[in-house]
N, C-alpha and C positions, 0 to 999 in steps of 0.2 A: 483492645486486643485484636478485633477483629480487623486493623487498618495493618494491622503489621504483617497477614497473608500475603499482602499486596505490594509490600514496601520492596524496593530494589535491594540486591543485596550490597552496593555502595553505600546506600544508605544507612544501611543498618551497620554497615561498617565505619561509618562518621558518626553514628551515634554511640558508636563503642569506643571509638576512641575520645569522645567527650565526654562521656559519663565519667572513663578513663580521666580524663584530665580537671573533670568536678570532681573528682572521687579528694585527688590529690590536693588542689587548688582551693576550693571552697567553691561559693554559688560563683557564676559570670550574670551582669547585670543585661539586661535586654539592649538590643541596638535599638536607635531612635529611631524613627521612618526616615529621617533623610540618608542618614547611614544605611538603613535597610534599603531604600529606593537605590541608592549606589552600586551598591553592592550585589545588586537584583538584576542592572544593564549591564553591569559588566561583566558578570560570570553570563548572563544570556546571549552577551553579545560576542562570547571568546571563539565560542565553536563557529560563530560567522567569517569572524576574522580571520580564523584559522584558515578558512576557505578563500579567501579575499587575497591574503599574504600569496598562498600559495597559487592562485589566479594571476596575479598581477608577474610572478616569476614567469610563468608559462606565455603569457600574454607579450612582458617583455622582451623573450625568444623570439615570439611570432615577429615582434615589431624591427627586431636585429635584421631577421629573415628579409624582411618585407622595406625595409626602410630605414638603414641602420645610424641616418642624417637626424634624426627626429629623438625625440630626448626626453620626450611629455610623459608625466606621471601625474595616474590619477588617483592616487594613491589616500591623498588628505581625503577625498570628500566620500572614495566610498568608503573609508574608516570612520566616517560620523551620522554617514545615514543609520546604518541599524544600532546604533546605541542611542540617536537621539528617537528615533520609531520607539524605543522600548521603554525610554526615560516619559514619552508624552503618553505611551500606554499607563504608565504606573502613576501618574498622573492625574489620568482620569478615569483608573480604576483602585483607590487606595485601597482596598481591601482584596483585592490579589497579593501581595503580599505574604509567602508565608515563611515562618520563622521553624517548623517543625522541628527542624535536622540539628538546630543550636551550635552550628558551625555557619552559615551563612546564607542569607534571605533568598530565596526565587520566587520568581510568579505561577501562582497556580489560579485556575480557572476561569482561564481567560483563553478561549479560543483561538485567539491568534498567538499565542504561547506555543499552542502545540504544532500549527500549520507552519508558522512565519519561520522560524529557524530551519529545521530540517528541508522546507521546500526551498527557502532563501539557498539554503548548503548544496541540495540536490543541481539546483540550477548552474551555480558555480561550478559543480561538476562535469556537468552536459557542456557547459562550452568549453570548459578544458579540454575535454576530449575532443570537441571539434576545432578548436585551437591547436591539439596535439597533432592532429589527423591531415591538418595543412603544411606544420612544421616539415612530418615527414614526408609528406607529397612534395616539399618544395626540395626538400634535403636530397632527395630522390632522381628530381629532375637535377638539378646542379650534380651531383656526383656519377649521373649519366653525362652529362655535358661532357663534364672532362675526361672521363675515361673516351669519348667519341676525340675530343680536340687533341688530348693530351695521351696519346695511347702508352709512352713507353715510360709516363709519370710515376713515380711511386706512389702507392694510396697505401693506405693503412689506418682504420680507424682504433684507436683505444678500448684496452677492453676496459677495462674499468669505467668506461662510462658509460660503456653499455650494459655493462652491469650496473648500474645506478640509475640511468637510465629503466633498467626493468624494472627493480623492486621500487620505484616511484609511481611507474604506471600499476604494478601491481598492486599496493597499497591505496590508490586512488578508487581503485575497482572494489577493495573492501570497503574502504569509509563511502562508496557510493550505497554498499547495503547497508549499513550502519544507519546512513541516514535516512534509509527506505524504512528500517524496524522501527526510528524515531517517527516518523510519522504515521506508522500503523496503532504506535500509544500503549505496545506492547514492552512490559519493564525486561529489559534483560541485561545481564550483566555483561555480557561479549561489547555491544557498543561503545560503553561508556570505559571501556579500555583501549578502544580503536584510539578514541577520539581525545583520552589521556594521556595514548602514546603517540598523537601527532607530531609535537614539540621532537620528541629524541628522534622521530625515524628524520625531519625534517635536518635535524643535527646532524645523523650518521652520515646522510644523504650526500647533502654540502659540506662538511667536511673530511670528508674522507676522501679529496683530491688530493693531488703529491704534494703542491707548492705549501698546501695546510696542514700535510704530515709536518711536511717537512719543519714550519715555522713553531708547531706544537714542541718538533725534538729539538731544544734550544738549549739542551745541553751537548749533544752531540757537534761538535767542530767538523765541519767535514776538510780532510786536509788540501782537498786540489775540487776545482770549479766543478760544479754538477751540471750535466747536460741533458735536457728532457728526452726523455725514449729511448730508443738503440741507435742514434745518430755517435758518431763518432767527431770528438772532439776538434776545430778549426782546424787546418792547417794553414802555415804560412804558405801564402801564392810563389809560386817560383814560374818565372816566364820561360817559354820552352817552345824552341823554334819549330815551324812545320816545314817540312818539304815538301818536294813535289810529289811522294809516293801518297802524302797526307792528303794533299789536296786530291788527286785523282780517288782516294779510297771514299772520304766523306762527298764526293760532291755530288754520288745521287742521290743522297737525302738534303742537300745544302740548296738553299736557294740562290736563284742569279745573282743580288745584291753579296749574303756571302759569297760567292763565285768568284765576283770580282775583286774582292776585298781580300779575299786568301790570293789570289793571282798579282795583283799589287804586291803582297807581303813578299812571296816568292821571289819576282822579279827587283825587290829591294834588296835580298838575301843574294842573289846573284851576285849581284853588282856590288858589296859587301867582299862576295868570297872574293873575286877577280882583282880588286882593288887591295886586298890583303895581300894575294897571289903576285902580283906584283910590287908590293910593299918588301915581301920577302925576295923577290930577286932583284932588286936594289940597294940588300941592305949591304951593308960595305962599301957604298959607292957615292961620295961626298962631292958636289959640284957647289962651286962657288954660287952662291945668291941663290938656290935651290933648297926648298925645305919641304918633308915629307910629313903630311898631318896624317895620323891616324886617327878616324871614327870609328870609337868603340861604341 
């Protein structure tokens, strides 16, 4: 009686719904230790993963940023360091072990139980954020670039990813306390909600782009093409001559190459009109072995 002061209140909340489920059921027979060694790394090993997955996304960004030619994922091998670290612990501590909760096995008292995770987690944090902190220094200087090269460019960045953007970094700054309480060894139940609702914030996060609304509403037909933003749909190119009021208006902003090249165009269009001009006052006037091409 006296261990259940102590007990988290998850706990005592899987043990209620197992009792719950003995009540109705009958006895559940014990798992074997191999079952129980399994099932020991891989729930120890989720909340690593959880940090790992979410590492390798932010990491991948940096590597777009930085070198968008390269393609390498390291994905496989740190996916088997800490579950095989936890299989070799249970290993050669079989009596860590514990079966208490009668919903599924962990390792209790095993020092590295309570360090390796939480600091493993914290650490994935810390370079996230310094991963994070480069993204936008680079972001930073590129979107200075062009606003210097490209002054009369449109910019406009998305709110919705800035809003995704935030409550990502916001959410990261709590599971960083989260896994600060995990490693002070203090039971509370605020963590182990954070770290529950990984999975769905990771969900809302990623999906809630347009293109994944969009593919989610698969009953909606949309009747005519959807275009991303406030961009207004194609139109068809129609060529349309300049003259010379055009060319004198654009050519202080034009370079000498355009210069010449609207000046060509010009002196094409003359010779065009003049050749018309005189198309039209020869018309009605038919000379033997004489024929008039017109270049349209």
């Amino acid at each position: 009686m006296a261990t259940k002061n102590y007990m988290p209140d998850d706990e005592k909340l899987m043990l209620l719904l197992f009792h719950t489920f003995r009540a109705f059921h009958g006895t559940v027979a014990e798992a074997s230790h191999l079952l129980c060694s399994a099932q020991a790394a891989l729930i120890n090993g989720t909340p690593t993963m959880s940090g790992v997955a979410t590492f390798l996304v932010v990491f991948q960004i940096w590597r777009t940023f930085r070198d968008p030619l390269e393609q390498r994922v390291y994905r496989g091998r740190c996916g088997c360091s800490e579950k095989a670290t936890l299989i070799i612990l249970q290993i050669k501590f079989p009596d860590s072990l514990d079966r208490r909760n009668g919903l599924y096995c962990t390792i209790m008292g095993v020092p590295f139980r309570r360090w390796s995770v939480p600091m493993f987690s914290i650490a994935l944090l810390l370079l996230m954020i310094v991963f994070e902190s480069s993204i936008a220094l680079r972001y930073y200087r590129a979107r200075k670039r062009i606003v210097s090269s490209f002054p009369l460019a449109h910019r406009s960045t998305s709110r919705g990813l800035v809003i995704r953007i935030s409550l990502f970094n916001l959410y990261l700054f709590v599971t960083f306390g989260a896994s600060i309480v995990f490693v002070t060894g203090k039971a509370k139940a605020w963590p182990y909600m954070i770290q529950a609702g990984l999975p769905l914030v990771a969900f809302l996060l990623f999906a809630s782009q347009k293109n994944i609304l969009m593919a989610w509403c698969f009953w909606r037909k949309p009747s005519k093409e959807r275009f991303s933003g406030d961009s207004a749909p194609p139109q068809p190119f129609n060529r349309t001559r300049s003259t010379e009021t055009d060319v004198d208006l654009i050519s202080p902003l034009a370079t000498s190459h355009e210069q010449e090249e609207r000046g060509s165009s010009t002196r094409v269009i003359t010779l065009e009109t003049s050749f018309r001009t005189g198309q039209r006052n020869l018309k009605g006037i038919e000379k033997p072995g004489v024929s008039i091409i017109s270049i349209e």
